[in-house]
C-alpha positions in Angstrom: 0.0 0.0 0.0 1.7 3.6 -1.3 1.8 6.5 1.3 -0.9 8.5 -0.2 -3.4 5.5 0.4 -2.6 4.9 4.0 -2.3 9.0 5.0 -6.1 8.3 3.5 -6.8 5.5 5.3 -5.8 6.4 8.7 -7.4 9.8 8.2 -10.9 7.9 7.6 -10.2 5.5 10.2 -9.3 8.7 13.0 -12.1 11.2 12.1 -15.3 8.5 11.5 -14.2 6.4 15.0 -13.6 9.9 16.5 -17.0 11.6 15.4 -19.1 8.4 16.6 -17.4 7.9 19.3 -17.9 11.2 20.7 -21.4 11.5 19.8 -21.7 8.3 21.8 -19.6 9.4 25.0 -21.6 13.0 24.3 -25.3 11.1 24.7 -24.0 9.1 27.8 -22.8 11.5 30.0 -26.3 13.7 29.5 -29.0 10.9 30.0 -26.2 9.2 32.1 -26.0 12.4 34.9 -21.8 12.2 34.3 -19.8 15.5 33.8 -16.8 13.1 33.8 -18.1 11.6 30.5 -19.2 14.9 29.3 -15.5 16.0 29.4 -14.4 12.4 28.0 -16.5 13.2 25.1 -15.1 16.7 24.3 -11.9 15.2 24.4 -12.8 12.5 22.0 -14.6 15.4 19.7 -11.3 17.4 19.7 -9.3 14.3 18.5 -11.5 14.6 15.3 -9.8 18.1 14.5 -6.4 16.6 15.7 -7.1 13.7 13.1 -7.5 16.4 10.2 -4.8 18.7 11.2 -2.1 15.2 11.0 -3.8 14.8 7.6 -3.4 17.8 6.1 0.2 18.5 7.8 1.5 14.9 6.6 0.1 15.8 2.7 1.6 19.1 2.4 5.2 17.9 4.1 4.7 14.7 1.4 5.2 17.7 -1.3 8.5 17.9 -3.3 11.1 20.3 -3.2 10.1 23.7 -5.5 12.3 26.7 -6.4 10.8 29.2 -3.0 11.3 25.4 -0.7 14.9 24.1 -2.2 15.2 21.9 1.2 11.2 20.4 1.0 8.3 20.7 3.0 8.9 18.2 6.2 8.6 21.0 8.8 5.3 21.2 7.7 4.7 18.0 9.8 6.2 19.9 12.7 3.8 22.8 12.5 0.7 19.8 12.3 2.3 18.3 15.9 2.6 21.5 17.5 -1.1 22.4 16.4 -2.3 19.0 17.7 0.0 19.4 21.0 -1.9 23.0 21.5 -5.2 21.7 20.7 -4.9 19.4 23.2 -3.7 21.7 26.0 -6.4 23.7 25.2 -8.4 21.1 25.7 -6.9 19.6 29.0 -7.8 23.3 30.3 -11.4 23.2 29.3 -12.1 20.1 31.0 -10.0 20.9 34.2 -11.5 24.3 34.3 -15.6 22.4 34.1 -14.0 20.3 37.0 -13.2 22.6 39.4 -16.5 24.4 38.5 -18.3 22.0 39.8 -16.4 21.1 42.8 -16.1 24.9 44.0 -19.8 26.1 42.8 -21.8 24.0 41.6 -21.0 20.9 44.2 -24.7 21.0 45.6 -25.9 20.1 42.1 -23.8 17.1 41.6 -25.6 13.9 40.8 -25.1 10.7 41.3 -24.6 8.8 37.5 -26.4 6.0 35.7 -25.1 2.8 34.5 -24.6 4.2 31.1 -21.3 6.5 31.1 -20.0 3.6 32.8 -20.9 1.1 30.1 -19.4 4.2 27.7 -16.4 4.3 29.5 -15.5 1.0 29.3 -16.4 1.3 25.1 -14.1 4.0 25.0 -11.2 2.1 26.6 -11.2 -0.3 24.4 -11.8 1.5 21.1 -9.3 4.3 21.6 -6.7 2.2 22.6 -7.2 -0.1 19.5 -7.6 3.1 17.7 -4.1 3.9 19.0 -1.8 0.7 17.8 -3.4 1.1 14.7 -2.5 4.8 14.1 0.8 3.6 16.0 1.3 1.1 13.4 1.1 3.2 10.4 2.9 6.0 11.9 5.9 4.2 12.5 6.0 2.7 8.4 5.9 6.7 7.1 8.1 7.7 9.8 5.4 10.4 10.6 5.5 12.7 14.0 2.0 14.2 13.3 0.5 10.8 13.2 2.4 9.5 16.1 1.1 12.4 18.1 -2.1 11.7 16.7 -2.0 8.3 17.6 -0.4 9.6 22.0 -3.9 11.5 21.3 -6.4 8.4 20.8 -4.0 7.4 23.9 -4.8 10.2 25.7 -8.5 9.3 25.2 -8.4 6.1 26.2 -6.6 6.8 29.6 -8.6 9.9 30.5 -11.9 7.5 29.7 -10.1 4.8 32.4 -9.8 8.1 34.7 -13.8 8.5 34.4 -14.6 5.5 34.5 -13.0 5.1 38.5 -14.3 8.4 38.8 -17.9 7.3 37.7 -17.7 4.4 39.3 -17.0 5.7 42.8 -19.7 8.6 42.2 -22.0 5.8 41.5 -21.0 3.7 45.0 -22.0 7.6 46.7 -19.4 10.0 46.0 -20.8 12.5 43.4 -18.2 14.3 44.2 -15.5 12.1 42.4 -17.1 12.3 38.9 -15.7 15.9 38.6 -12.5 15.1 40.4 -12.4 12.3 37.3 -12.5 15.6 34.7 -9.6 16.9 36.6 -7.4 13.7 36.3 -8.5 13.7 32.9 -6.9 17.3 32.7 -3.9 16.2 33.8 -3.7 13.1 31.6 -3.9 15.2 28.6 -1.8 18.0 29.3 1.0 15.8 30.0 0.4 14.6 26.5 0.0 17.9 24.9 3.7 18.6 26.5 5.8 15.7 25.5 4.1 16.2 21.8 4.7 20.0 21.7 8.1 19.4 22.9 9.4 16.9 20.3 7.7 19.0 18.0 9.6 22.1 19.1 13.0 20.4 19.1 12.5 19.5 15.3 11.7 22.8 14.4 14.7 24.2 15.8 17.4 22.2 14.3 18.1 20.6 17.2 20.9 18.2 17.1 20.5 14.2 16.7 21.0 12.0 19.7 24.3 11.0 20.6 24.1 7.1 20.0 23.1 8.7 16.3 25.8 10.5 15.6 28.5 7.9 17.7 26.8 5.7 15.2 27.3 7.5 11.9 30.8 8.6 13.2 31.5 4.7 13.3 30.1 4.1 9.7 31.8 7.1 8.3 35.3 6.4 9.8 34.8 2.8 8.1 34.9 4.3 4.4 37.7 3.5 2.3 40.0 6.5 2.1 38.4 8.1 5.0 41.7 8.8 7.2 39.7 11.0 10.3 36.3 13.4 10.9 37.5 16.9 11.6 33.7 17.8 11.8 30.3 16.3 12.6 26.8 18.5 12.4 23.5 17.0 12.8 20.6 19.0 12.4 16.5 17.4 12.6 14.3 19.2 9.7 10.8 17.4 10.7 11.2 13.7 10.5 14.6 14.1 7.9 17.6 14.7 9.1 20.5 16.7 7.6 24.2 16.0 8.3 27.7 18.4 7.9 30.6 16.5 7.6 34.1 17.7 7.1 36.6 14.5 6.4 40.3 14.2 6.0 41.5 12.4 3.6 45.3 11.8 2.1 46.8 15.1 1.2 48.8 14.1 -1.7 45.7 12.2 -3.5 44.4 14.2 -7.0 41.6 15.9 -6.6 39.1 13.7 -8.7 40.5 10.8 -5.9 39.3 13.1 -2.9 35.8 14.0 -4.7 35.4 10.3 -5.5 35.8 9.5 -1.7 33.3 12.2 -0.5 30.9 10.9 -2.9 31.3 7.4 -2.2 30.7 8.7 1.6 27.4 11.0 0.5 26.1 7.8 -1.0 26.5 4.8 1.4 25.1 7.6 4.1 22.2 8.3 2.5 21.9 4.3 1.6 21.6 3.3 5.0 20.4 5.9 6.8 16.9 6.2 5.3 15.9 9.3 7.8 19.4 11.1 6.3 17.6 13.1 3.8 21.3 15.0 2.5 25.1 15.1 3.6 26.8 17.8 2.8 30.6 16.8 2.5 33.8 18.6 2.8 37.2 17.4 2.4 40.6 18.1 4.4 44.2 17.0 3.5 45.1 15.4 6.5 47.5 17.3 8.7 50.9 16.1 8.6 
C-alpha cells in the first residue's frame, strides 16, 4: 500500500471512529448524569480536528522540493504536531477548568450517575486504545511525528476514559463528588500529552541536534569508508522527521583531486543508503595534517 493511500486511510479511520465515538460518549454522559463523560467526550470530539490537522500537515510535508522550498516541506509535519499538541492543551484546560467548577460552585448540584457512562467508559477504553496501535502502526512505516502524536492522542483518550470511568464508578457507590474530580485527572492526563508532543515538535523545528548514540553511530560508519583517514567535523541538524548531516573528512593530502571527490561521494552515498531518515550530507574534504 503507497503513502498517499494509508495517509487516507488512517485519516478515515481517526475522524469516522472519533466523530461516533464522541457522539456516543456525548449522549451518555447527558441521559447518564456524568460531567466526567461529558468532558471524555469533548476530548474525544477534539481528536477529530487533531485527526484532520495530522492529515493535512503529513500531505503538504509529502510535497516535493520547488524553487521558493529548495530543502522540501517536512517541517510542515512539525507545524501539524505542535497544532495537535496545542489543541490538546487547550483542551486539558477546558475540561479541568468544568472540573473545578463543579467542585467549587456548583458541588450541591452534583448527581449521582447512571449505568450508562460507565458502560461508555468501558467502550471508549477499548476502542481508543485499539484506535491507537493502529495509528501507531502506520505512523511508524511513514516515519510520521503528526501521526504518532495523533495516535499519544487516541492514547490520551483512552486513559482519561479509564480516569472517568474510576471516577464514575465511585460517584456511583456515593461520591458524586468524584465524577468531577475524574474531569480533573483527565486534565492532567492530557496536558502531559500535549507537553511531550509540543516538545518533540519544538525540538525539530529548531534544528536541534541528533542523539548522541546517532551520531556515535554515523561517526562509526563514516570512519569505516575507504580513504576516510579521520572526521574533523560532525553537524546534525532534525528538519521534521529528515535529518541533515555536515561533515568535514580528511582524507590523504597528496591524493588528486578527482581521488578526494570520489571519496566524499562514495561517503554522501553509502550515508544516505543506509540511513533512510538522512535526507542529505553535505561533505567537505581536508588534506590530512601532517
Amino acid at each position: 500500500m503507497d503513502e498517499k493511500r494509508i495517509i487516507s486511510k488512517m485519516s478515515r479511520v481517526g475522524i469516522l471512529g472519533n466523530v461516533v465515538l464522541a457522539a456516543f460518549k456525548l449522549l451518555a454522559g447527558i441521559f447518564g448524569r456524568s460531567g466526567a463523560m461529558i468532558s471524555d467526550a469533548v476530548h474525544s470530539l477534539s481528536d477529530v480536528f487533531a485527526t484532520l490537522i495530522a492529515y493535512i500537515g503529513v500531505r503538504l510535508s509529502k510535497r516535493q522540493e520547488d524553487a521558493e522550498h529548495p530543502y522540501g516541506h517536512e517541517r510542515l509535519e512539525c507545524v501539524a504536531s505542535l497544532a495537535l499538541g496545542l489543541i490538546l492543551a487547550g483542551t486539558g484546560i477546558g475540561i479541568g477548568y468544568t472540573g473545578v467548577r463543579k467542585l467549587l460552585w456548583e458541588r450541591a448540584e452534583l448527581e449521582i450517575p447512571t449505568m450508562l457512562p460507565l458502560i461508555a467508559a468501558v467502550i471508549s477504553i477499548v476502542v481508543k486504545e485499539g484506535m491507537f496501535w493502529y495509528t501507531m502502526y502506520y505512523a511508524k512505516k511513514l516515519d510520521s511525528a503528526a501521526f504518532k502524536a495523533d495516535a499519544w492522542h487516541h492514547r490520551s483518550d483512552a486513559l482519561s476514559s479509564v480516569g472517568s470511568f474510576v471516577g464514575i464508578g465511585l460517584a456511583k457507590l456515593g461520591f458524586p463528588v468524584m465524577d468531577p474530580i475524574a474531569s480533573l485527572v483527565i486534565c492532567l492526563f492530557i496536558m502531559k500529552v500535549a507537553y511531550d508532543i509540543s516538545k518533540v515538535a519544538l525540538a525539530q523545528m529548531l534544528d536541534t541536534s541528533c542523539d548522541n548514540a546517532f551520531v556515535q553511530k554515523i561517526k562509526t560508519f563514516v570512519e569505516e569508508q575507504p580513504g576516510v583517514r579521520k572526521i574533523d567535523l560532525l553537524r546534525t541538524r532534525q528538519f521534521g522527521n529528515k535529518i541533515y548531516v555536515d561533515l568535514e573528512i580528511a582524507v590523504q593530502r597528496d591524493i588528486s583531486l578527482v581521488e578526494a571527490h570520489e571519496i566524499a561521494e562514495n561517503v554522501h552515498d553509502a550515508m544516505e543508503q543506509n540511513f533512510p531518515n538522512v535526507k542529505h550530507v553535505m561533505i567537505h574534504v581536508n588534506p590530512e595534517e601532517n
